[in-house]
Each structure stands twice: as C-alpha cells, then as structure tokens.
C-alpha positions in Angstrom: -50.6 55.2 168.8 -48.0 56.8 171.5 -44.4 56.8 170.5 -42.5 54.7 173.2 -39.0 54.6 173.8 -36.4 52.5 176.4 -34.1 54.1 178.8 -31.8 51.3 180.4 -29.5 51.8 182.9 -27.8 48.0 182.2 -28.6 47.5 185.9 -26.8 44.7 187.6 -29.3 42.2 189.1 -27.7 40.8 192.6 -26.0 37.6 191.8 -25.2 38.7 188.2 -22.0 40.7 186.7 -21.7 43.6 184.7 -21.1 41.7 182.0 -24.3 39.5 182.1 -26.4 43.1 182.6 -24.5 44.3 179.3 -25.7 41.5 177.2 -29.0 41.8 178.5 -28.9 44.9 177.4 -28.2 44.0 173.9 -31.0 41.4 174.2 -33.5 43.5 175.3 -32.7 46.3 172.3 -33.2 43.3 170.3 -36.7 42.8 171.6 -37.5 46.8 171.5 -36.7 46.9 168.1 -38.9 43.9 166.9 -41.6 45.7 168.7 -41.6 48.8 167.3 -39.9 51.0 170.2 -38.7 54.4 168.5 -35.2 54.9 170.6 -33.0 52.3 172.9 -31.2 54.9 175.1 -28.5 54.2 177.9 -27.2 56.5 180.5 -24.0 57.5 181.8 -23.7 56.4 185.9 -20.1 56.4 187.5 -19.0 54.4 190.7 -22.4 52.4 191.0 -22.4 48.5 191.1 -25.8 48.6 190.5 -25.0 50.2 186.8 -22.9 48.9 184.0 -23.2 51.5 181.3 -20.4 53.9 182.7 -18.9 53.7 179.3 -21.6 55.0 177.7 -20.6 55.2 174.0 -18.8 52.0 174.2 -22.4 50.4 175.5 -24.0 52.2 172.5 -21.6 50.7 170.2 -22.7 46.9 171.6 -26.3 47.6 170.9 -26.5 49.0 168.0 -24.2 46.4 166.6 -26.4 43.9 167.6 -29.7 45.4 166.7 -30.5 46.8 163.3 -33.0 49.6 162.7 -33.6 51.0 166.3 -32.5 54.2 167.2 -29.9 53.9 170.0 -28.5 56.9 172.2 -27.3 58.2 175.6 -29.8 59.4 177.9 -27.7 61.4 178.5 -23.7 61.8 178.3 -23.3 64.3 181.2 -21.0 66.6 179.3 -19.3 68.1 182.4 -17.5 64.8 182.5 -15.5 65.4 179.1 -14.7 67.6 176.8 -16.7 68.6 173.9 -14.2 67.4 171.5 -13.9 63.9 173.0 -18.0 63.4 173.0 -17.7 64.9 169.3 -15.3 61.6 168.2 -16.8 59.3 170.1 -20.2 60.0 168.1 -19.5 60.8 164.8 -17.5 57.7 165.3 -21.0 55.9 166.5 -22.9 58.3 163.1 -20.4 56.9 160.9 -20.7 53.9 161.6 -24.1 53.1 162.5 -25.6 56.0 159.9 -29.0 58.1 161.1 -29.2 55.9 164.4 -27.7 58.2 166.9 -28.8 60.0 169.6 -26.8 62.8 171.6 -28.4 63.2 175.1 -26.9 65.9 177.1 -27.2 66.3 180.7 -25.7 69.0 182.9 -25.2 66.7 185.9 -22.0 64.7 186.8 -24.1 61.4 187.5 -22.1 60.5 190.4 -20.2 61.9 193.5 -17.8 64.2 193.9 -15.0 61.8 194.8 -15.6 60.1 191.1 -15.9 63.5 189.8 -12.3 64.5 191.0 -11.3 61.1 189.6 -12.5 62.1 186.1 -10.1 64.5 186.2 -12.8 67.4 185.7 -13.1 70.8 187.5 -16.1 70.6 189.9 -17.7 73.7 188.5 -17.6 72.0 184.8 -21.2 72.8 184.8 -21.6 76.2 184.9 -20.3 76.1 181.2 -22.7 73.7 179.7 -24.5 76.0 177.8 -21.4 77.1 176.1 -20.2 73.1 176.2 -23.3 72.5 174.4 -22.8 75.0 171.6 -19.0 73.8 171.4 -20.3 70.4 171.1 -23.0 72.0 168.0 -20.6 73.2 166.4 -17.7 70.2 166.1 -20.9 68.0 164.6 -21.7 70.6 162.2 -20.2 70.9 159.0 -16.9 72.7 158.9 -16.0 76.6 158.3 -14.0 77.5 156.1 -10.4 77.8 157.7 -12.1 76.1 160.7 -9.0 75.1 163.0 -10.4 72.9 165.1 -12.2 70.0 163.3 -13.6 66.6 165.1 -12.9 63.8 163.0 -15.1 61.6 162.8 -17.3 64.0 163.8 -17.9 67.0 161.4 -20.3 67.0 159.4 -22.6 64.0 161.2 -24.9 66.2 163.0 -25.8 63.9 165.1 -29.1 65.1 166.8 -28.5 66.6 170.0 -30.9 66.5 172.7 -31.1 68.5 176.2 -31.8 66.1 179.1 -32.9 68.0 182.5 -35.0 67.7 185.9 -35.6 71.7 186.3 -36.3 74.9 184.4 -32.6 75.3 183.8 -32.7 72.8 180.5 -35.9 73.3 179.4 -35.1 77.2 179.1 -31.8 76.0 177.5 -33.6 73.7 175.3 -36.1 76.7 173.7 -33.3 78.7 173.4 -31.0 76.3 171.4 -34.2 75.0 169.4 -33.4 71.3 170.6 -35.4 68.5 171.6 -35.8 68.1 175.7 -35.8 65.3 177.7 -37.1 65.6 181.5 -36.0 63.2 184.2 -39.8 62.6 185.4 -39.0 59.2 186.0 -37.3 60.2 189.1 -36.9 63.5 189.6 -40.8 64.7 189.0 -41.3 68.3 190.9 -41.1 70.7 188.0 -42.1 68.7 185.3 -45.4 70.6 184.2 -43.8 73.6 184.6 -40.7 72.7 182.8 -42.8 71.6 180.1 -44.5 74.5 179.7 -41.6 77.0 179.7 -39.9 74.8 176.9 -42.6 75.4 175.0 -43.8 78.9 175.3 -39.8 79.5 174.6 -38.6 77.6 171.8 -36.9 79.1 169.0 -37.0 77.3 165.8 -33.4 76.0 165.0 -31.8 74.1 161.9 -32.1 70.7 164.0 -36.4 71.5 164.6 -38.8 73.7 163.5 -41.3 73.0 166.6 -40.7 72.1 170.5 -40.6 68.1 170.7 -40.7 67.0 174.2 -39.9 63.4 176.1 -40.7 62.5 179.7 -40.0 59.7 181.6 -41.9 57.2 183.0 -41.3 53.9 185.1 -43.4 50.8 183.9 -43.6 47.5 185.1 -46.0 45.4 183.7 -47.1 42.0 183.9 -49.8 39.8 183.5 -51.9 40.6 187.2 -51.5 43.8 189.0 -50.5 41.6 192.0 -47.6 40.2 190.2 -46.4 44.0 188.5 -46.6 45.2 191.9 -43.9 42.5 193.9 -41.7 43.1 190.7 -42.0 47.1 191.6 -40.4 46.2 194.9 -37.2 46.4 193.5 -37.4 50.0 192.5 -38.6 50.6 195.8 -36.3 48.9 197.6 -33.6 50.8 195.4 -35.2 54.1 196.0 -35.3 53.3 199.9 -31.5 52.2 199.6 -30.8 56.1 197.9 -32.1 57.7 201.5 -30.3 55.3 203.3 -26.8 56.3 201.1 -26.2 52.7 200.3 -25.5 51.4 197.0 -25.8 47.9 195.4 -27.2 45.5 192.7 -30.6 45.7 192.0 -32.1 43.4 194.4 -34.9 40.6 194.1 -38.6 41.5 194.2 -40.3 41.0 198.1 -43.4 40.3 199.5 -43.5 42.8 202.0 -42.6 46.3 201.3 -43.4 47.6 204.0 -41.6 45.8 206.2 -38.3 47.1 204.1 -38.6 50.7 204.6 -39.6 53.2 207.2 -41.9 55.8 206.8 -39.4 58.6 206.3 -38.1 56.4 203.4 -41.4 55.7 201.7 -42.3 59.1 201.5 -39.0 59.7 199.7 -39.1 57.1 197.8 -42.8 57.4 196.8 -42.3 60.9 196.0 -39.2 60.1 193.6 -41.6 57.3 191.9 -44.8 59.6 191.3 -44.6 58.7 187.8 -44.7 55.1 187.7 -47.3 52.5 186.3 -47.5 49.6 187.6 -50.0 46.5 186.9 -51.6 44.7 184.3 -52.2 45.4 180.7 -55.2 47.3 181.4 -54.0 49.3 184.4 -50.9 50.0 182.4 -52.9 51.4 179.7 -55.0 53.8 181.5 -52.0 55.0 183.8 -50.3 55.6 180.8 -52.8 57.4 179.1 -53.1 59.7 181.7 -49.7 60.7 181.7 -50.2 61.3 178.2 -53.2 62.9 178.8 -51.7 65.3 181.6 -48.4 66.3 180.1 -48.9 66.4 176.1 -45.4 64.7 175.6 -44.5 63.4 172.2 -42.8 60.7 173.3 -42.2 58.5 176.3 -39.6 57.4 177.6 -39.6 53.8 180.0 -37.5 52.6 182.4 -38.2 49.6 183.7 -36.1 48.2 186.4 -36.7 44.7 186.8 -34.5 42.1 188.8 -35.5 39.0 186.5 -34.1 39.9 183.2 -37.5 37.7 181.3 -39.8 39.4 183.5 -38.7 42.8 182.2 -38.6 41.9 178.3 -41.8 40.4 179.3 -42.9 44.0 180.7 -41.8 45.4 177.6 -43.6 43.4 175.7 -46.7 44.4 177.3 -46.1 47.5 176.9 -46.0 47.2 172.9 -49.2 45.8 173.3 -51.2 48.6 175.3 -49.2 51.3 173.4 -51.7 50.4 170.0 -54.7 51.5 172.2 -52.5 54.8 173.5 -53.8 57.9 171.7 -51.0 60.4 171.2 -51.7 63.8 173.6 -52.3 67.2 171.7 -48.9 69.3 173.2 -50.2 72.0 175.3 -49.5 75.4 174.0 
C-alpha cells in the first residue's frame, strides 16, 4: 500500500470566505485522518484571495486541534519570511502541544510578490542564507548546549522534524547534505523532478533526524466516480493555472464545460505543462495514473493536492483516493 498524504492550500471557493475555506479545512483533515492519510500539510501563500492559510502555524494549530492522530505540518513555512527564532516558537509551541504530530516544511521561496515581501518587513535577498537559516533553525529545536545563549522556548529540545521543500537541484542537494527528508513541488513545478530525485539520493548523508534518503513528490488528483465527471471538476485547476499566465488572481472558480473555450493556446501549453503531474478520472484511471507515478519516480510518499471548487466533491475525491491507494504497490527508490 502507497503512503498518501494531503497538501491543502485552504483555497477560497468563489462565493465563499476565508473563513468558510478554513473550516473546511479542518473538515477535510477530519476525513484524511479516518482514512488513513499519513500527513495533513498546509502551505504558506501571502496576498492571494484565493488562499487562506497565510498564517500558516496558526492554521496548523486549527487542525490539529480538531483532528486527533494525523500528522499535520507546513508544506512549507518559506523561511525567508521570518526569522529562525520566530518559526522555532511557533513550533515547539505546536510540538508541545500537539506531541509527535508536527511537521517542519522548509521552503526557500517567498510565496508571493515582491511588494508583500517588502511588506513582511524581510530583506529581498533573505534567501541566499537559507542554508545557514536552516541550520539556525536545527539547532534552536535541538536540545540545548551547555551555556547556550540563545535558547527557543518552547522550542528546544522538540526536534520537530524538519523537512526541505524545493522545485530544483538547489534543495535536493541541500537536502543530502543536511541528511533531511525532501519534498519536490511536482505538483506544479515538474521540470527537474527526476533529476532532483536522483541527486538527493546519490548525495545524502546520514544525519541524527534519518539514516536513509526519504523522498515526497507531489501530485494533483481529482477523482470521482466517471472520468467525465473528474475531468469538468479539473477545470478549475485549469482555469487557475490559465488565470497564473494571465497575472490575475482570484477564488477558485466553479468547474466548466468547456475548457477550451477558457483559455488560448499560449495558456494551455503553460498551464498543461505546470499540471504534467496530475490524475484525473475515475477509481480505476486514478489507480493506474498513480501507479505510474509511483512506478516512474520511486517516491516514498505522495503528496495530493486536490483543488476542488465544491468542498463535498473534493472529500469525496479523497475518499476515492483511500480506496485505490490499497491496490497502490509502494515503488522500490531508485538508487
């Protein structure tokens, strides 16, 4: 059986509010759980209507409040945004109280524009010190030195596992090197993904947190119960995809009939490009697209987002998904 995980954006469904997309959120996690879903992980997003998990740790709080054995995370906290010692707090708060839950997803990204950026208050070139962010980070979750003068509390001594989230060879060489689990962005950004995946694991050094590479990829799903029906559900990724080349932003639209007729060519390359890894259909074309993916990249674990307007249709996606992931068989990692 595959190991399957959620990556939710709490995406704001036109004629909805932030606050309905956060306790659907919460509702879904619910579902994930009962299913057997390993992770429930949300991601940071600044300045997008579309996207109400901006406060990432805050969302992470909600959920694993209301759920119970799930592992719940951030995929990712983009850690130019803040400083090491402010992510440290915020989740040895979440380890302390919510023990052996927690996630730590790091990306290297500011997940928005530069405007927002400026608004955060952080230096543009933030980035070019996340490796040395990351280690900072390490080291504040760690247990304390002796005579240790700077101490996170909560914090120390939580060791929350840390993760390193990345779309290019940049942090899956940074992964190997710190001996972490990696994450790649496949769900959108898919270029270098076999070659990412291949680096990370020819590289890795064994580290306190693992002993051996452990690799994720992401994947969009949408399932339902006739390929016909998964496919008009799709259109609202599309549409949102087509909406990214266009520079536009908004809510996550309402499935068409006609996607075609929504995007120009130029767009629907992009778009389709962006979307290479996505499954979409019924139980048994989910279960052989998914298979492949297993098949073809030797991840451990997947990771599934599933943007879906109608908040029922995507728990029902997930739930379908639970279903076919029985009949999965786990890929050997490549070497």
């Amino acid at each position: 059986m595959a190991v399957l995980s959620v990556l939710d954006l709490a995406p704001v469904p036109e004629g909805a509010t932030p606050g309905v997309a956060l306790a659907n959120s919460l509702d879904l996690a619910r579902h994930a759980e009962a299913w057997g879903y390993r992770r429930f992980w949300l991601a940071e997003h600044h300045g997008m209507v579309g996207i109400a998990s901006a406060a990432t740790s805050v969302v992470i709080g909600h959920v694993a409040a209301g759920t119970s054995t799930i592992r719940v995370g951030a995929g990712g906290i983009m850690l130019p945004n803040h400083s090491p010692l402010v992510i440290a707090e915020q989740f040895g708060t979440l380890a302390e109280l919510f023990p052996g839950r927690i996630d730590l997803g790091l990306g290297r990204a500011p997940g928005t524009d530069q405007r927002t950026v400026r608004a955060l208050r952080r230096d543009p070139s933030a980035a070019d010190t996340f490796p040395q962010d990351v280690l900072e980070l390490k080291a504040l979750l760690a247990d304390p030195e002796p005579d240790q003068a700077l101490i996170a509390v909560p914090g120390a001594g939580t060791r929350v596992p840390l993760w390193i989230l990345g779309s290019s060879l940049f942090g899956a060489q940074l992964a190997a090197l710190l001996g972490l689990p990696y994450a790649f962005a496949s769900h959108f950004a898919p270029e270098a993904l076999l070659q990412a995946l291949a680096v990370y694991r020819a590289r890795f050094q064994p580290s306190d947190q693992a002993d051996r590479p452990y690799a994720m990829a992401g994947v969009n799903v949408v399932a339902a119960e006739t390929d016909e029906e998964a496919r008009r559900l799709f259109t609202s990724v599309q549409q949102s995809f087509a909406n990214l080349v266009r520079g536009t932003r908004g809510r996550l639209q309402p499935p068409i009939d006609d996607i075609e007729a929504y995007w120009t060519p130029r767009e629907k390359a992009h778009a389709e490009g962006m979307l290479r890894y996505s499954v979409v259909g019924s139980r048994e074309t989910v279960r052989r697209g998914l298979q492949a993916f297993l098949d073809e990249t030797g991840v451990d674990e997947v990771m599934v987002a599933s943007a879906i307007h109608d908040h029922g249709a995507r728990v029902a996606s997930y739930g379908i998904l639970a279903e076919v992931a029985a009949d999965l068989r786990p890929a050997r990692s490549a070497a």
